[in-house]
N, C-alpha and C positions, 0 to 999 in steps of 0.2 A: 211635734205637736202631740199632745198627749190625748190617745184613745180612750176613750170611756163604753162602756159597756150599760145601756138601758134594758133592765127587762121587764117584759111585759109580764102582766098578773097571769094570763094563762102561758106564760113561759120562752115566748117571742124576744129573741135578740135580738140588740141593733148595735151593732159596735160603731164609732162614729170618733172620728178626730173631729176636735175639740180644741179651738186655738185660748193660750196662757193668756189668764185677764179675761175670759169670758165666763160666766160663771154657770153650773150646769143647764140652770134652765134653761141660758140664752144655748148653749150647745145643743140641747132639746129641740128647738123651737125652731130655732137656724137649721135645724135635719128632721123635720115633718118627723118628730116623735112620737106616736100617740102616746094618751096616758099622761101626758102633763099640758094644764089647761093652762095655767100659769095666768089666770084671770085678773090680778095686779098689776100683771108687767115687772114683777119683779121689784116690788116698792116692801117686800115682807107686812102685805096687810090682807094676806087671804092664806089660807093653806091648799091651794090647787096645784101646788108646783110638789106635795108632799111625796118624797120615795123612802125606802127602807136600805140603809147601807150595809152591803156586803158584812160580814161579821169579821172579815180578816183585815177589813181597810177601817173600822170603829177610831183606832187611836188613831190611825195617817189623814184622816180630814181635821182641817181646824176644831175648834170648840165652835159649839153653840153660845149665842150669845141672845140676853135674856129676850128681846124681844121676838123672836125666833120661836125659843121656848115657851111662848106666850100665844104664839097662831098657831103653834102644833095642838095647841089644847081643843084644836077646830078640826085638823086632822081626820080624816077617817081610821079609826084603830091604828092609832098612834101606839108605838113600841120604844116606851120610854130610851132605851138604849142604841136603838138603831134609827130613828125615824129621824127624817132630815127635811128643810126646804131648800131645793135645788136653786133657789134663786139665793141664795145664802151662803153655797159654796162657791169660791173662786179656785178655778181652772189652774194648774202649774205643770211642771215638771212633775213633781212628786205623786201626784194621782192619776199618772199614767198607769193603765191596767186596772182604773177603779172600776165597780160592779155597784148598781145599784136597781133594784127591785119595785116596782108602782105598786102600788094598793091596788086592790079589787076596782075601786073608783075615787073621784075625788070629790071634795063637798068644799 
C-alpha cells in the first residue's frame, strides 16, 4: 500500500498508507487529515480538496485534465505548475513516497 505524505500549511506531517484505487482525497478523509475539506465529495466541482505537489513528484502524477483545470481557477493561490485537486488523483504503486503540501486555507 502506497504511503503518501500530507503537509500541513504550518509544516505538520501526516504520513498515512493509502490503499491503490482510492484517490488522495478519499486517503485524506479516511485518516482525519486536516486541511482538506473536500466539500463535493469528490465530484471535481469545488476546489476544497486543493494541495500543492512536491516539486520532485510534478511529472509522476497523471496529467491534469481540463475540468480539474477549471475549479483550480477557485483555488486559493493556485500555482499554476504544482497545484492539484486531491480528489483527481488516483492512488497506485507508483506514488508511493508522494509529498503534497495544503494551502494556508481552502475556499
Amino acid at each position: 500500500m502506497p504511503t503518501i505524505t500530507y503537509v500541513e500549511h504550518n509544516g505538520t506531517e501526516h504520513k498515512v498508507d493509502v490503499a491503490n484505487g482510492l484517490t488522495l482525497m478519499e486517503g485524506a478523509r479516511d485518516n482525519n487529515i486536516p486541511g482538506i475539506e473536500a466539500d463535493c465529495g469528490g465530484a471535481c466541482a469545488c476546489s476544497t480538496c486543493h494541495v500543492y505537489v512536491d516539486s520532485a513528484w510534478i511529472d509522476k502524477v497523471p496529467a491534469k485534465e481540463d475540468m480539474e483545470e477549471d475549479m483550480l481557477d477557485f483555488a486559493y493561490e493556485p500555482d499554476p505548475g504544482r497545484s492539484r485537486l486531491t480528489c483527481q488523483i488516483k492512488v497506485s504503486d507508483a506514488l508511493d513516497g508522494l509529498v503534497v503540501q495544503m494551502p494556508e486555507k481552502q475556499i
